[in-house]
C-alpha positions as CSV (number, residue, x, y, z in Angstrom):
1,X,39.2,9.0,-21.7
2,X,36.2,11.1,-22.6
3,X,33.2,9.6,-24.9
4,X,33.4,11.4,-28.3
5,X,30.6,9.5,-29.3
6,X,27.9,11.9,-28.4
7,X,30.2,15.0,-30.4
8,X,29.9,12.5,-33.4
9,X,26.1,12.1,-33.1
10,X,25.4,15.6,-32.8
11,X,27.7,17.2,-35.9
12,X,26.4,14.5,-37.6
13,X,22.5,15.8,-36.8
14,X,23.3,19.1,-37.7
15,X,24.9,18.7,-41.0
16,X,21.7,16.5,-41.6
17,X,19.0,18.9,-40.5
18,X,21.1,21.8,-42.1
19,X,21.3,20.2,-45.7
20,X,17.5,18.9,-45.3
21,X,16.4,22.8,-44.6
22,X,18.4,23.9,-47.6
23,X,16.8,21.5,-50.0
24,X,13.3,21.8,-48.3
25,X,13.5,24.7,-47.1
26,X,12.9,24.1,-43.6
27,X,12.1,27.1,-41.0
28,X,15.0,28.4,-39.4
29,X,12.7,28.1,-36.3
30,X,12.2,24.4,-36.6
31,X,15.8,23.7,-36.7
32,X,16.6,25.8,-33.5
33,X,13.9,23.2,-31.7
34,X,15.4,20.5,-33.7
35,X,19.2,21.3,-31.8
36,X,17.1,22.6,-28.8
37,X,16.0,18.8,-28.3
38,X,19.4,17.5,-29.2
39,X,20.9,19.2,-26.3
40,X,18.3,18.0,-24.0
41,X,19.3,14.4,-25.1
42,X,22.6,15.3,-24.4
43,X,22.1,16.9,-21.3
44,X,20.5,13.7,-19.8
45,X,23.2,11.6,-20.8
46,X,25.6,14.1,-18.4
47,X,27.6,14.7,-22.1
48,X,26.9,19.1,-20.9
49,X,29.9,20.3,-22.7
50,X,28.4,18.9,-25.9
51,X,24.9,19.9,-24.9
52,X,26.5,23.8,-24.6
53,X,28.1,23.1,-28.3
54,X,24.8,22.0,-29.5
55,X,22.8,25.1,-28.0
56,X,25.3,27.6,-29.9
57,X,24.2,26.6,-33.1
58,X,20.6,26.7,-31.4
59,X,20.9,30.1,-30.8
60,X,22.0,30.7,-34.1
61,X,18.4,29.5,-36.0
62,X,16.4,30.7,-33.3
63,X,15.0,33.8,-35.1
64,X,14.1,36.1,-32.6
65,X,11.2,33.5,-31.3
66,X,11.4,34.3,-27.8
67,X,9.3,31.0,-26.0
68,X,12.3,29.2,-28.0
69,X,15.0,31.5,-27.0
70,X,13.9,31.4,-23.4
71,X,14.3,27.7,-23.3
72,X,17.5,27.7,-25.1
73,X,18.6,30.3,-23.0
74,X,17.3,28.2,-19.8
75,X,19.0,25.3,-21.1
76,X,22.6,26.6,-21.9
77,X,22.5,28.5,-18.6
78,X,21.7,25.0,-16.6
79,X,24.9,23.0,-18.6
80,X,27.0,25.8,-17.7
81,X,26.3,25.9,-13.8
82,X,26.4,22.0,-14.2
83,X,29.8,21.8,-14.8
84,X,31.2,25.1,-12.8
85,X,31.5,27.6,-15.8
86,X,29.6,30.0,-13.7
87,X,30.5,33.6,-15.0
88,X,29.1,32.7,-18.4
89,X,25.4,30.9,-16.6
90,X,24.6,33.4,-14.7
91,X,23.9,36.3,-17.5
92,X,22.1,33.3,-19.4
93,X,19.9,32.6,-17.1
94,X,19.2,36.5,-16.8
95,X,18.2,36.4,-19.8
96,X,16.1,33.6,-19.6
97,X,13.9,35.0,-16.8
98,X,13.6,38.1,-18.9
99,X,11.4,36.4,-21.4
100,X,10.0,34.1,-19.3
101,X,8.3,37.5,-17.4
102,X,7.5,38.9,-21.0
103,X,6.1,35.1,-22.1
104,X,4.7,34.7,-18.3
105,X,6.1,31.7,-18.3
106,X,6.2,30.4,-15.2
107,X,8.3,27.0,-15.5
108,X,11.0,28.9,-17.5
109,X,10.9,31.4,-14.4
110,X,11.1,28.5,-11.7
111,X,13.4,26.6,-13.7
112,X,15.9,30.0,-13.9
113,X,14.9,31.2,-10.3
114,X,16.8,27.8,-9.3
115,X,19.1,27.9,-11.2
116,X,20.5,31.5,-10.8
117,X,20.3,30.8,-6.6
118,X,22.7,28.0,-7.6
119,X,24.8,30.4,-9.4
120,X,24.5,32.8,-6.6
121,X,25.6,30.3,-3.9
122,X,28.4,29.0,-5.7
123,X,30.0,32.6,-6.2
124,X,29.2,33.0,-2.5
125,X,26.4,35.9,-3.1
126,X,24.1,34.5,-0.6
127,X,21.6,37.7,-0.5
128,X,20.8,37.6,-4.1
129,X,20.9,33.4,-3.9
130,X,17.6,33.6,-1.3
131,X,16.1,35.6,-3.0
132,X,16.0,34.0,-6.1
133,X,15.3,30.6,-4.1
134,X,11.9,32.7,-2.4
135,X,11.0,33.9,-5.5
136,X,11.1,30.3,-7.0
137,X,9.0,28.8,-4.3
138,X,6.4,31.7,-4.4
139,X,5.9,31.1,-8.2
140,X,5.7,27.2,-7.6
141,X,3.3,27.1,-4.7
142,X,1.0,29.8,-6.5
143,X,0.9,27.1,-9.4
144,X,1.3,24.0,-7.2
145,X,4.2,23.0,-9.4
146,X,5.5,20.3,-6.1
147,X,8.5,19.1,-7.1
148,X,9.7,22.5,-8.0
149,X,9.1,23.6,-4.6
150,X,11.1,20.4,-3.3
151,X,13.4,21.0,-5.3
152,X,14.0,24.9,-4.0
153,X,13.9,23.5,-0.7
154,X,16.6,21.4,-0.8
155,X,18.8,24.1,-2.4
156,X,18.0,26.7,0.3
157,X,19.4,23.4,3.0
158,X,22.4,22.6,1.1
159,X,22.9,26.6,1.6
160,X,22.5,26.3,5.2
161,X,24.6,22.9,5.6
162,X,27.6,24.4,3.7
163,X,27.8,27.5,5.7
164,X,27.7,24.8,9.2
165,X,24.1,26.3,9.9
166,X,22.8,22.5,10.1
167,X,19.6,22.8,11.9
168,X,18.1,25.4,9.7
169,X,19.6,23.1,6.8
170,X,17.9,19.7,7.9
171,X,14.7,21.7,8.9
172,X,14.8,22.6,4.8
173,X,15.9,19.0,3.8
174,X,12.2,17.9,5.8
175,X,10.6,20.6,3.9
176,X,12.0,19.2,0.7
177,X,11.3,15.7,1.5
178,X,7.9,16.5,2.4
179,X,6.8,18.6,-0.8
180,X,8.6,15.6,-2.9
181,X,6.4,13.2,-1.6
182,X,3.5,14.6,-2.0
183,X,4.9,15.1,-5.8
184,X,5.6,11.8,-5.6
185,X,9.4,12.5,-7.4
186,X,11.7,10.2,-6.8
187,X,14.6,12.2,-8.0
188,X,13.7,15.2,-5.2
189,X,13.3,12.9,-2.7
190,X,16.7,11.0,-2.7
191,X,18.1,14.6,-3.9
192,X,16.6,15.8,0.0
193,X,17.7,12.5,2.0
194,X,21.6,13.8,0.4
195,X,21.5,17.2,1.9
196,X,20.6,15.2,4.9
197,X,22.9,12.8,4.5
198,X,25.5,15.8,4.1
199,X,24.7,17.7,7.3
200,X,24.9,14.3,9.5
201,X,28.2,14.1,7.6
202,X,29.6,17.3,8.7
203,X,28.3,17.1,12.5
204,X,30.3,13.8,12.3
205,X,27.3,11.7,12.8
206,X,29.1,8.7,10.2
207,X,26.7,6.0,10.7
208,X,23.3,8.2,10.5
209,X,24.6,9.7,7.2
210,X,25.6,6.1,5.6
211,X,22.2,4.7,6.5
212,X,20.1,7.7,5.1
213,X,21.3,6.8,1.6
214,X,22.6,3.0,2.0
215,X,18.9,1.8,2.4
216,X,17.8,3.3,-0.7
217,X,21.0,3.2,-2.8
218,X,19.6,0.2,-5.2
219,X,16.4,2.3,-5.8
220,X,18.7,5.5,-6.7
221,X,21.0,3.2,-9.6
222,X,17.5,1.6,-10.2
223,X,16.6,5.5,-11.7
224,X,20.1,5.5,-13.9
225,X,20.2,9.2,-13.1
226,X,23.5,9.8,-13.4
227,X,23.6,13.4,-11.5
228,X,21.7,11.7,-8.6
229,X,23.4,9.1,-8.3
230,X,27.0,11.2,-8.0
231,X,25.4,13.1,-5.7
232,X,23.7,10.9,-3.2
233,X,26.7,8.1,-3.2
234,X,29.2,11.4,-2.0
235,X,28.0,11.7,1.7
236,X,27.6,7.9,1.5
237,X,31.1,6.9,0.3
238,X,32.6,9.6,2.8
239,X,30.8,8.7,5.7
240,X,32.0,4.9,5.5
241,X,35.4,6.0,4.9
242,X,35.2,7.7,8.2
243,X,34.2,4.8,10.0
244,X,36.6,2.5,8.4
245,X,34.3,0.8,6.4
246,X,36.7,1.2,3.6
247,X,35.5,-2.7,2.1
248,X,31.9,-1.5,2.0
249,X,33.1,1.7,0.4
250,X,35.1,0.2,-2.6
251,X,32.0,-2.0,-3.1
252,X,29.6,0.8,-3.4
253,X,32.3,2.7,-5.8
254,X,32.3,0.3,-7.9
255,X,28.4,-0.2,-8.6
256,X,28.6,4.0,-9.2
257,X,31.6,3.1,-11.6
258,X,29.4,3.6,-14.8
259,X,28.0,6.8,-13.8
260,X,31.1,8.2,-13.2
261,X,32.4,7.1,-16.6
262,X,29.4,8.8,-18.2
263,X,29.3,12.4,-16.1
264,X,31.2,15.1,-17.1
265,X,34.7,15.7,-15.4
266,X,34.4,18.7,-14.5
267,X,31.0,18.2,-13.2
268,X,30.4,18.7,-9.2
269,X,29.1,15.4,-8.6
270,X,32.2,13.7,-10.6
271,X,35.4,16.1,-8.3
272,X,33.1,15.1,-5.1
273,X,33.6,11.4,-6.2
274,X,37.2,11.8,-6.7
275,X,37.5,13.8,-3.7
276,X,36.6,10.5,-2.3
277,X,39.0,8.4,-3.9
278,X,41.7,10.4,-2.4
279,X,40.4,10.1,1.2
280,X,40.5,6.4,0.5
281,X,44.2,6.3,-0.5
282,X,44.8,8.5,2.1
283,X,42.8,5.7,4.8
284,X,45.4,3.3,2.7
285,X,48.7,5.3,3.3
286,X,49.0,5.9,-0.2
287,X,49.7,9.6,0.2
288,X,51.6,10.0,-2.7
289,X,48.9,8.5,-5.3
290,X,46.1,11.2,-3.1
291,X,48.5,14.1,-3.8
292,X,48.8,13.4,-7.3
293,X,44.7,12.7,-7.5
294,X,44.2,16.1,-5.4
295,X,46.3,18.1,-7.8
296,X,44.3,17.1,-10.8
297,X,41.1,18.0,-8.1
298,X,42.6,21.3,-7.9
299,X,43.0,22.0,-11.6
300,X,39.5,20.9,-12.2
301,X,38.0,23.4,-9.6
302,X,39.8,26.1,-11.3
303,X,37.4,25.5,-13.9
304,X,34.4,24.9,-12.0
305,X,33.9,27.7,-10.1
306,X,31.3,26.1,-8.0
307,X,33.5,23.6,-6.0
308,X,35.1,24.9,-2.7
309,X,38.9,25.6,-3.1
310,X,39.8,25.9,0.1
311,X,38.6,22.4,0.8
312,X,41.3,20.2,-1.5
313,X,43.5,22.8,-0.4
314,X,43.3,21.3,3.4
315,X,43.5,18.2,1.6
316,X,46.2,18.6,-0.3
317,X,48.4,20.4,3.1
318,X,47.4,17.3,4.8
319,X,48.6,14.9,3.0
320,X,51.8,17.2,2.1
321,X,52.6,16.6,6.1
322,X,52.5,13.0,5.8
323,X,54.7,13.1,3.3
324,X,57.4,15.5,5.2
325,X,56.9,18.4,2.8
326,X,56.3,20.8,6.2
327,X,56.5,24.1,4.6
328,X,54.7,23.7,1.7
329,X,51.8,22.2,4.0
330,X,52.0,25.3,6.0
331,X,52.0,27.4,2.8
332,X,48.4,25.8,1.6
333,X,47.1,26.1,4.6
334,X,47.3,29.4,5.4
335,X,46.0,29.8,2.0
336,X,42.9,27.8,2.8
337,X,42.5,29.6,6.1
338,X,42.6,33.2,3.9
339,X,39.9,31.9,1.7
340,X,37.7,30.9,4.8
341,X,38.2,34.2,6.2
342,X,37.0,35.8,3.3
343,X,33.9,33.9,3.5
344,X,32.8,34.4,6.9
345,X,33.6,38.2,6.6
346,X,30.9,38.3,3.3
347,X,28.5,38.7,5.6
348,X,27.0,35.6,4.9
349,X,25.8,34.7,8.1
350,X,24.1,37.4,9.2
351,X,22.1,37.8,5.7
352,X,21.0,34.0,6.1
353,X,19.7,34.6,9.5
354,X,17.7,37.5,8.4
355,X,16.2,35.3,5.3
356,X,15.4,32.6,8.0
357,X,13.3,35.5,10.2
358,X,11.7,36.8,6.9
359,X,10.7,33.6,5.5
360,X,9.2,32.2,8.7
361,X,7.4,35.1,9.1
362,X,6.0,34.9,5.9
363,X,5.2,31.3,6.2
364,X,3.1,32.4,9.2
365,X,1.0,34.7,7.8
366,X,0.5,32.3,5.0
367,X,-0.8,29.8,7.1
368,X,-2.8,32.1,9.4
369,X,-4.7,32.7,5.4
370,X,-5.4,29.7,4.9
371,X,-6.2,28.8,7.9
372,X,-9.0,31.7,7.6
373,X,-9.7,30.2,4.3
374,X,-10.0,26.2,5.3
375,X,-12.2,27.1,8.8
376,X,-14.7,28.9,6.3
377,X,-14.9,25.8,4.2
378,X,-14.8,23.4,7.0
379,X,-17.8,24.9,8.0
380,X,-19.9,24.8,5.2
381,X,-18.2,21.2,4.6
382,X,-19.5,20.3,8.4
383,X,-23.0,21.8,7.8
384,X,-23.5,19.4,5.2
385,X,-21.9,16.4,6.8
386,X,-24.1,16.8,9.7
387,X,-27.1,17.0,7.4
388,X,-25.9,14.2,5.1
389,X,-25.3,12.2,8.9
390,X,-28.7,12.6,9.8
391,X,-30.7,11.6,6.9
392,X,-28.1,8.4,7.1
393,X,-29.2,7.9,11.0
394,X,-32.9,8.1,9.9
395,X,-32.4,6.1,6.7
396,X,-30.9,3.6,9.0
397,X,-32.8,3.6,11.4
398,X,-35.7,3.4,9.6
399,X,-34.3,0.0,7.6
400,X,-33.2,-1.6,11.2
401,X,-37.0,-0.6,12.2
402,X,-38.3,-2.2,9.2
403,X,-36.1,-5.5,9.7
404,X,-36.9,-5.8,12.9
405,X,-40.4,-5.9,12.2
406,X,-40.4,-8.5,9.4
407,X,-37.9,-10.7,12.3
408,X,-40.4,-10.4,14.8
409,X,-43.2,-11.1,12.9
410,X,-41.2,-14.1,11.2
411,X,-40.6,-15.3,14.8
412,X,-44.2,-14.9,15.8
413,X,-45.4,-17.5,12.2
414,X,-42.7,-20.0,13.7
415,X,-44.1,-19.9,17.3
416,X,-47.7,-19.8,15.7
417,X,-46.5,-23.2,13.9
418,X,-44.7,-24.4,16.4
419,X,-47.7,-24.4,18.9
420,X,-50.2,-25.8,16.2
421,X,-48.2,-28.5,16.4
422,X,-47.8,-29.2,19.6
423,X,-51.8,-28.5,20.3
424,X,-52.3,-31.0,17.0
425,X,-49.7,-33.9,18.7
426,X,-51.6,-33.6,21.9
427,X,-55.0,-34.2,20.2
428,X,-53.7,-36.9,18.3
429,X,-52.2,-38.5,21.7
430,X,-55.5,-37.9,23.4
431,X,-57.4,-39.6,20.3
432,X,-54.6,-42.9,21.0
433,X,-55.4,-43.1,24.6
434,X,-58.8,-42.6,24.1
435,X,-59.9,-44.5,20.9
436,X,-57.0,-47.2,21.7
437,X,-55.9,-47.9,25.3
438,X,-58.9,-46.8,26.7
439,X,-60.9,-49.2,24.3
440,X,-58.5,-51.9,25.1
441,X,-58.9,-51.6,29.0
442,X,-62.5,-52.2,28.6
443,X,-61.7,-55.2,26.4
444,X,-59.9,-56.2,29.5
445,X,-62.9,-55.7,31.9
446,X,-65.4,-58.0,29.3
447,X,-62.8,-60.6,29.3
448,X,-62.4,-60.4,33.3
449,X,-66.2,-60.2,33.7
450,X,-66.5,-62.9,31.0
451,X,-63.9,-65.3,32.7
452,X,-62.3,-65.5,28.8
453,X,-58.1,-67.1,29.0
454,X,-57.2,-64.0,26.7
455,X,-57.0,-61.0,29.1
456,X,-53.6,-61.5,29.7
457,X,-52.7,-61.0,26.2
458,X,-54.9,-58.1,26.1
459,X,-52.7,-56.5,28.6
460,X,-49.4,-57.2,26.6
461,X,-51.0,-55.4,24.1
462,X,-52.2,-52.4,26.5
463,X,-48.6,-52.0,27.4
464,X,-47.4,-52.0,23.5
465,X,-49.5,-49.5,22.8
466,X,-48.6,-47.3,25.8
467,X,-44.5,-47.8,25.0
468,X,-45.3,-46.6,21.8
469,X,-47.2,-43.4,22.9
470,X,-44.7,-43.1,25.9
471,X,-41.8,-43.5,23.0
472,X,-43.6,-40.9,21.0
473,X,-43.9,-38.5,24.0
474,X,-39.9,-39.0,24.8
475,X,-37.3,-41.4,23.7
476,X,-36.2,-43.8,27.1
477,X,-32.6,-43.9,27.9
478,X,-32.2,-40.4,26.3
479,X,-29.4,-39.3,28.4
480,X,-28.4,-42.5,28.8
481,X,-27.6,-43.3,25.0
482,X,-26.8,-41.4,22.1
483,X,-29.1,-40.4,19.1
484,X,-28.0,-43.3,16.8
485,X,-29.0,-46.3,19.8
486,X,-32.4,-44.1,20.5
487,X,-33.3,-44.5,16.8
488,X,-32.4,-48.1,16.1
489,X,-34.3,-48.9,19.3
490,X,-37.4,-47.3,17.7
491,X,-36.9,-48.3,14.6
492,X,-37.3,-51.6,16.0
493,X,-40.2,-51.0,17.6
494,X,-42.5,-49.4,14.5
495,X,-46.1,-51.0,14.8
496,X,-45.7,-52.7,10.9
497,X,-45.8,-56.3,10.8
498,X,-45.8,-56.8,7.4
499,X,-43.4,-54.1,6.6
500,X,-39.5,-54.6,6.8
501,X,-37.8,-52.0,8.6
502,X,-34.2,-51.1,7.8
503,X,-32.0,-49.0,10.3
504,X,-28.7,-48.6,9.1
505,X,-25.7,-45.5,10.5
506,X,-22.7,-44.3,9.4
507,X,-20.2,-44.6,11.8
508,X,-22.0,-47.7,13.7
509,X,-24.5,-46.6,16.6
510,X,-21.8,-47.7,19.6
511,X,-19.0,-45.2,18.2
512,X,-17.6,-42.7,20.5
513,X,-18.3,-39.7,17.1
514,X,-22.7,-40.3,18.3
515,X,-21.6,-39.0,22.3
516,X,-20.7,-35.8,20.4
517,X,-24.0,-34.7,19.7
518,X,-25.6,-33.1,22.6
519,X,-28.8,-33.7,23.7
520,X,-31.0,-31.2,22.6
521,X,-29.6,-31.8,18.9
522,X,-30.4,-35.1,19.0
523,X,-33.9,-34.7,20.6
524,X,-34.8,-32.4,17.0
525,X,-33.2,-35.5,15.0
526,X,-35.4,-38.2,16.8
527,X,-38.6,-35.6,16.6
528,X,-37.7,-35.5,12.7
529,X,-37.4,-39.1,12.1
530,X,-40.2,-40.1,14.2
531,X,-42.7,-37.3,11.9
532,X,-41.4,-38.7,8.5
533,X,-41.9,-42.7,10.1
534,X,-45.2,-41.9,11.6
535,X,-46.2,-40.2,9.0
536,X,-45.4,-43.4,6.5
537,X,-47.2,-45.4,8.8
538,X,-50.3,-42.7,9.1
539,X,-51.1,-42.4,5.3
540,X,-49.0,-45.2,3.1
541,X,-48.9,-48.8,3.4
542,X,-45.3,-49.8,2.8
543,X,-43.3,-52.8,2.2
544,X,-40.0,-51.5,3.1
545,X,-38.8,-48.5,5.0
546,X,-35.4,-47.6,4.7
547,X,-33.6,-44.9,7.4
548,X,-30.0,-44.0,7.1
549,X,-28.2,-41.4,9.4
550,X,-24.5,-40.2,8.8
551,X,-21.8,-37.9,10.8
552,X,-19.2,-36.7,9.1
553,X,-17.1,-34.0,9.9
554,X,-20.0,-31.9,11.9
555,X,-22.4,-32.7,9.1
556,X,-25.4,-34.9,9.9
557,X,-27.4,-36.8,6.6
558,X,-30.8,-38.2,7.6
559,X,-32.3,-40.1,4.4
560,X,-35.8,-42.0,4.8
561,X,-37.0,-43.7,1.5
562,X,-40.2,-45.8,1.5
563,X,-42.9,-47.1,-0.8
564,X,-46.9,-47.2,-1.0
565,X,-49.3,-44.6,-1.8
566,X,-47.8,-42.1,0.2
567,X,-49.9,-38.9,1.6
568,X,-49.6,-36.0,3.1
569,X,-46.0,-35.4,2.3
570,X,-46.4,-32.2,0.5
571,X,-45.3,-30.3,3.5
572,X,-48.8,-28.6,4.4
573,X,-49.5,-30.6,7.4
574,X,-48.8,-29.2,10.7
575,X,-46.7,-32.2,11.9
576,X,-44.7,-31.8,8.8
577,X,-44.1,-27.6,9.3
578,X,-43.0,-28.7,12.6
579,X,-40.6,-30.8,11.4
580,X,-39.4,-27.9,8.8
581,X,-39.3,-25.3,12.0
582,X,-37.1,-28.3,13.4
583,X,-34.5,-28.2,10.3
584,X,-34.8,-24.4,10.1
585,X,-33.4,-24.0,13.3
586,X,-30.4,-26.5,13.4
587,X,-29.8,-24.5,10.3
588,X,-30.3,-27.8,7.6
589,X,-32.3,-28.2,4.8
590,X,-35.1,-30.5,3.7
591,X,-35.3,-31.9,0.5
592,X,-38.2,-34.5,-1.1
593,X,-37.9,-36.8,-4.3
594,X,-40.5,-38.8,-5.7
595,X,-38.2,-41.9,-7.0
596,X,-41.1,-43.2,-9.5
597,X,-43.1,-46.9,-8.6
598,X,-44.6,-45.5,-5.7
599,X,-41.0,-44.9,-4.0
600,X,-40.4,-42.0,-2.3
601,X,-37.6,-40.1,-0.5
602,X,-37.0,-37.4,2.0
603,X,-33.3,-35.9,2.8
604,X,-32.0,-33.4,5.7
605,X,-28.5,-32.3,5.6
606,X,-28.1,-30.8,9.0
């Protein structure tokens, strides 16, 4: 039953806008654009027959404005070729292309351009159909109006596809589908993939034409486009009939079940639908039910003059022989065959050949243009790429240059450092065996000389000292233990009798965790606690030294916290910027604290 909601709406608009110009008297002009807009409304809801009611009264107020008689024009003519009333588009659309040249309007004249090779097509006038079509595109690309040109495209391949010509037509779909994606317009680009969809159809290749709209068919209901959807679900829907998919089929008819309701009956999109749910009673036996269905298709094609009559025809003989009726099934199909005849015999071929050789010649020489035109401005474009490359190279270069030299010259303060050090620890071990063991061993030869009971003591003393400096020099054992045994071993050992010593590490010194820590890792830890402990015991005099190291998860925490006066902690002294190179390089930070009551701390987090 048809929605006579949309009639309601619209009489009711105009009596409302008619009795508001009387009492205000309202341009007549206004009131044309008032219905103009109406129609437009009414148009996108599929409701065309209305739209076409609407644009009468349209025409009436339009006042000789021509921009608003074009559109009306263009809009009137478009309902009309929508649902098949062709004879009365076609001089519409004339007329609409008429002022479009006098208004240069160039979407009314790629709108109409369209829209009259539709007309063309339908009435099987294929000359006049291309042309129109060409002179669409040329308007389009001059104005880079995209999905125009798509939207040509694709009518040229549905051309080609009806008249069996399917690689010329799927060479146009590509065309289409590529100028719609670069307008990024959804509706031309599913509109493309059904042309395509169609030609895989009629070369019988089922499954490719199911799949080229199946994968997208939620995005297509997803646009609510009513037209669209009709038209992409009709290759669809007859391709899985085809391959017996008739389940799949019933379940896709039904999701298109409120489009259909809303399109027009006489609309192509709505007979190609019910062109389908005869082939699916016919799948189903039902032959009678598909006759009935197909002689309702054939009265509505009578009034669309844009659906293919021979086609039910074939249908309609077909099922006609299922059901027995021989002769009348002969009788409709010699009248299909009479109406193909006349088709081939237009000439239609051989004038869509000779639009394919003009048109790719013209594409040629188009490109060969711009070609011309893009190699001049690729050259100037290189010229200054090149340029803008080379003062990037030098600017680059220049900054690696500079960078290098600060790292070099970075390196070279470390080494400096590094080498003061060294030269300052072997002064200070040459002052120890000098001023300490060599003092002692001539203690040794008084007290031999002397015959004194104390040389012997004076020797365990000698060989204190020299474990000391031979600790300071290298840790014993070091391959032999880890890091954590080394260091309690020499914190025992610290030269501070009246100082208590407290070694404590996280896990315990024997766990498995300390063998982890390779050797030259653990030489820079021992180096860094023995500077901070030496220099406690070089410049304070403490009462306690506290040292604590932890390993957890690859982190090491040294902490050393002490009291006394202490002195020459403010990092200036060379044994200390040794110690810093050390952290720097095993990538850790130093950090000191002054805890208040002569307490002091030092942290590395390596």
């Amino acid at each position: 039953m048809k929605n006579r909601h949309p009639y309601i709406i619209a009489w009711f608009l105009i009596l409302c806008i008619s009795a508001c110009s009387e009492r205000n008297g309202t341009d007549t002009s206004d009131r044309a654009a008032a219905f103009l807009d109406s129609a437009q409304t009414l148009s996108g809801q599929s409701q065309h027959a209305q739209a076409v009611s609407i644009l009468d009264s349209a025409m009436a107020y339009s006042n000789g404005n021509d921009t608003l008689m074009a559109y009306i024009y263009a809009e009137k003519a478009n309902n009309l070729m929508t649902i098949g009333r062709m004879e009365e588009a076609l001089p519409l659309a004339k007329q609409a292309l008429s002022l479009g040249e006098k208004l240069n309007d160039n979407e009314i004249l790629i709108n109409q351009y369209s829209t009259t090779g539709i007309i063309y097509r339908r009435t099987n006038i294929p000359d006049s159909a291309l042309m129109a079509y060409r002179k669409g595109i040329d308007i389009a690309r001059k104005v880079d109006a995209k999905d125009y040109v798509a939207n040509l495209y694709n009518n040229i391949a549905v051309m080609f596809v009806e008249q069996d010509r399917y690689k010329e037509g799927t060479e146009y779909a590509a065309l289409a589908t590529k100028w719609a994606r670069e307008a990024k317009d959804s509706i031309e680009l599913f509109s493309a993939l059904a042309t395509k969809s169609a030609a895989m159809l009629r070369m019988k290749r089922y499954k490719e034409s199911a799949e080229a709209i199946s994968s997208e068919f939620k995005n297509i209901l997803a646009l609510g486009y009513v037209p669209l959807t009709l038209k992409t679900a009709s290759p669809m829907l007859r391709s899985l009939v085809e391959l017996g998919k008739t389940a799949e089929a019933q379940t896709f008819m039904q999701q298109i079940q409120p489009a259909l309701q809303a399109a027009d009956p006489t609309s192509n999109g709505a007979i190609g639908i019910l062109e389908i749910q005869a082939a699916l009673l016919h799948s189903q036996g039902d032959y009678r039910k598909e006759l009935a269905l197909l002689n309702r298709l054939d009265t509505l094609t009578k009034q669309n003059g844009g659906i293919p009559r021979e086609r039910i025809l074939v249908s309609q003989a077909d099922c006609l022989g299922k059901l027995g009726d021989t002769s009348a099934a002969l009788r409709l199909m010699n009248k299909a065959y009479a109406l193909t005849d006349s088709l081939k015999n237009s000439g239609m071929s051989r004038q869509m050949t000779e639009f394919t050789v003009k048109y790719k010649t013209q594409e040629k020489e188009l490109m060969i243009a711009q070609l011309a035109a893009e190699r001049a401005n690729q050259q100037s474009l290189i010229t200054i790429l090149i340029l803008a490359l080379v003062l990037l190279a030098a600017g680059i270069l220049f900054a690696l240059y500079r960078r290098h030299i600060a790292r070099k010259e970075n390196e070279l303060a470390l080494q400096r450092r590094f080498i003061e050090g060294l030269e300052s620890e072997r002064a200070r071990l040459a002052r120890e065996l000098h001023d300490g063991v060599c003092n002692d061993l001539l203690g040794v030869q008084l007290a031999l000389d002397s015959g004194q009971s104390n040389a012997a003591q004076l020797v365990r003393h000698i060989m204190t000292d020299v474990r000391q400096i031979s600790h300071e020099l290298m840790p014993p054992r070091f391959t032999m233990e880890n890091v954590a045994q080394i260091l309690s071993d020499y914190m025992e050992n610290i030269p501070l009798p009246d100082c208590k010593v407290d070694f404590r590490c996280t896990p315990a010194k024997d766990d498995e965790q300390w063998d982890t820590v390779n050797t030259a890792v653990s030489f820079d830890i021992y180096r860094i606690i023995q500077e901070l402990t030496g220099n406690i015991v070089r410049h304070a005099k403490p009462s306690f030294i506290n040292v604590t190291i932890e390993k957890n998860d690859g982190q090491i925490h040294l902490t050393v916290e002490n009291d006394g006066a202490e002195g020459g902690s403010d990092g200036q002294g060379i044994g200390l910027q040794s110690m810093a190179v050390r952290v720097k390089s095993l990538n850790g930070e130093i950090s000191h604290a002054d805890m208040g009551n002569g307490r002091y701390r030092v942290e590395v987090e390596l």
